[in-house]
N, CA, C and O of each residue as an XYZ file, in Angstrom:
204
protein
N       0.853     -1.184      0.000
C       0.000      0.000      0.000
C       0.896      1.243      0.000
O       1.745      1.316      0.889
N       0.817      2.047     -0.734
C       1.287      2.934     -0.574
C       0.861      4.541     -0.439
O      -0.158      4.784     -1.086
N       1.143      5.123     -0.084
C       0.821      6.783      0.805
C       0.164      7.499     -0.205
O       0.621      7.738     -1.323
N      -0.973      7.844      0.255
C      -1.910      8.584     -0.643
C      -1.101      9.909     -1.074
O      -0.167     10.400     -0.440
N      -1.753     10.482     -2.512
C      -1.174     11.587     -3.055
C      -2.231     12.494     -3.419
O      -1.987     13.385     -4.233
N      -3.188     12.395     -2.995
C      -4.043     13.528     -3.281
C      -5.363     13.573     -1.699
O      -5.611     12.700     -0.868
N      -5.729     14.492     -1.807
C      -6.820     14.743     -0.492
C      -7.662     13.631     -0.751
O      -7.954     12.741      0.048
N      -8.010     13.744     -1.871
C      -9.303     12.795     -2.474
C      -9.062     10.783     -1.732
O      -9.898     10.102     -1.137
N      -7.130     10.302     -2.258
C      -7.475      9.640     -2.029
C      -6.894      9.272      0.110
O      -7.210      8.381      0.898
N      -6.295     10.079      0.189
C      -6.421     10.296      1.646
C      -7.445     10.277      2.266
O      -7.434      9.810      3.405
N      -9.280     11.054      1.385
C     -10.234     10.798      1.812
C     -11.289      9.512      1.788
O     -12.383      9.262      2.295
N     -10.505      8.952      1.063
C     -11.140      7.198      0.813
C     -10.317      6.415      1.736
O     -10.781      5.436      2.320
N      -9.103      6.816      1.888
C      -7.924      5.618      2.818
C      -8.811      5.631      3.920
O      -9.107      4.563      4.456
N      -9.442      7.099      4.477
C      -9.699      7.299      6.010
C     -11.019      6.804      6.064
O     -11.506      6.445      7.135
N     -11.726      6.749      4.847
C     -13.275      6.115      4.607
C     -13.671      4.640      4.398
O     -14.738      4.073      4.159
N     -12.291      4.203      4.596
C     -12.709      2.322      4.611
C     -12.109      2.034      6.451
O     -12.194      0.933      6.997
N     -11.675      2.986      6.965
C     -11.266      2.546      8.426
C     -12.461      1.911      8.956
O     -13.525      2.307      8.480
N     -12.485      1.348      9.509
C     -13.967      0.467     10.714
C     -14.283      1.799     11.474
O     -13.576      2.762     11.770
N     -15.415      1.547     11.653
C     -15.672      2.493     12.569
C     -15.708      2.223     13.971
O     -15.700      3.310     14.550
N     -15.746      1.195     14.855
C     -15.237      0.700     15.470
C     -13.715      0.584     15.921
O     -13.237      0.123     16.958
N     -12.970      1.284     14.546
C     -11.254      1.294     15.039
C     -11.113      2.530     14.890
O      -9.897      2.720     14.920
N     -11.825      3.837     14.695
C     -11.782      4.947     14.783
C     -12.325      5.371     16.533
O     -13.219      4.895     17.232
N     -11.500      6.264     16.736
C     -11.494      6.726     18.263
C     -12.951      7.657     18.429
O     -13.518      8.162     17.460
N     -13.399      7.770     19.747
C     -14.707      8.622     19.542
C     -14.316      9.818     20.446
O     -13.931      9.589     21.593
N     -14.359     10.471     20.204
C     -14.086     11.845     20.624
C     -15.205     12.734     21.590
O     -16.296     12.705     21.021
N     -15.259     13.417     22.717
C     -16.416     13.709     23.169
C     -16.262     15.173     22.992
O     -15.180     15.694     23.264
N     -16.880     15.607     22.723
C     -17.199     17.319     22.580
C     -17.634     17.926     23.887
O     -18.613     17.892     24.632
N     -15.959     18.732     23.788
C     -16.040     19.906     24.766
C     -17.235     20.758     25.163
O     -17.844     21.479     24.372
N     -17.548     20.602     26.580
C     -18.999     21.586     26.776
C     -18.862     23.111     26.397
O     -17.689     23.485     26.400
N     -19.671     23.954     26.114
C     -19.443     25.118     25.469
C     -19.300     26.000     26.637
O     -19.917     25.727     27.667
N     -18.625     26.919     26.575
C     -18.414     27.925     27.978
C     -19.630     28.303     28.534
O     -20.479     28.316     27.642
N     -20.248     28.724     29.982
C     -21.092     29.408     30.289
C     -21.347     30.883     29.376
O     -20.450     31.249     28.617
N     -22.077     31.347     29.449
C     -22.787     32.339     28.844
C     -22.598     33.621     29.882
O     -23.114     33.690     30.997
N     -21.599     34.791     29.166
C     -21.104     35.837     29.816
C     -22.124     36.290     30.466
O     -23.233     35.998     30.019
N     -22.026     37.180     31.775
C     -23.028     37.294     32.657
C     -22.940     39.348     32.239
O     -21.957     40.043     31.980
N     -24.454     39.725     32.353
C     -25.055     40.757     32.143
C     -24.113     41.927     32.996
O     -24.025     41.792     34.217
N     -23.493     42.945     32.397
C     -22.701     43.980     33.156
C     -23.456     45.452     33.413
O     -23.786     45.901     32.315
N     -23.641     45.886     33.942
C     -24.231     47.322     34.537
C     -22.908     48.464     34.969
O     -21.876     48.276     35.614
N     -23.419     49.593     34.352
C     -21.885     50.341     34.968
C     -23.022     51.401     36.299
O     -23.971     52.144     36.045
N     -22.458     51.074     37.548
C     -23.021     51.704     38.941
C     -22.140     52.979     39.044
O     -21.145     53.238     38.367
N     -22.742     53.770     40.092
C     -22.440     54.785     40.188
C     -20.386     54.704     40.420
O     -19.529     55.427     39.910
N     -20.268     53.775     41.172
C     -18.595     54.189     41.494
C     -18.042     53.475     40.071
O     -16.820     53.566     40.194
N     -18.291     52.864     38.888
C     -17.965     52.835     37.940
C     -17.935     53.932     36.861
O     -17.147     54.167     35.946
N     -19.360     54.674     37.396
C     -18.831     56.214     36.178
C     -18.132     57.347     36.953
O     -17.706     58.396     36.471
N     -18.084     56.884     38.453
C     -17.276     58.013     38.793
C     -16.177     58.173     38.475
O     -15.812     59.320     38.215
N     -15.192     56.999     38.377
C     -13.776     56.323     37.684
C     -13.760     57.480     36.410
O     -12.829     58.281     36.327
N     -14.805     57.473     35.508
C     -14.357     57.912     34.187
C     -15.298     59.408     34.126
O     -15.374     59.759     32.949
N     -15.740     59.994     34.690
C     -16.155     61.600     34.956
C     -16.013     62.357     34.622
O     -16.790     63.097     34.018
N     -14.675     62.521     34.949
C     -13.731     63.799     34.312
C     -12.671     63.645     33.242
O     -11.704     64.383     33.051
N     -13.054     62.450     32.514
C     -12.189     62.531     31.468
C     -12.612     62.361     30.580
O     -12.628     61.182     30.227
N     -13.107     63.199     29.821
C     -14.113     63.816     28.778
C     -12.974     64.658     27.842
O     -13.341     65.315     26.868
């Protein structure tokens, strides 16, 4: 057998593997969902005077 030379047949070599001898992979949980920000009074005081 020798080493595929094009994508195509690299994509058939990898398409007769068993599927059973292919590894199963589990998908990463997706990050929590950024939490809601409010700017409070000592947050606009920070930036006030610099206009």
């Amino acid at each position: 057998m020798t080493e595929p030379e094009t994508l195509a047949e690299l994509i058939d070599d990898c398409a007769s593997i068993p599927a059973d001898l292919r590894e199963q992979h589990q998908v990463a949980p997706l990050p929590p969902a950024p939490r809601a920000w409010t700017v409070d009074e000592t947050c606009h005081s920070q930036v006030a005077g610099l206009d």
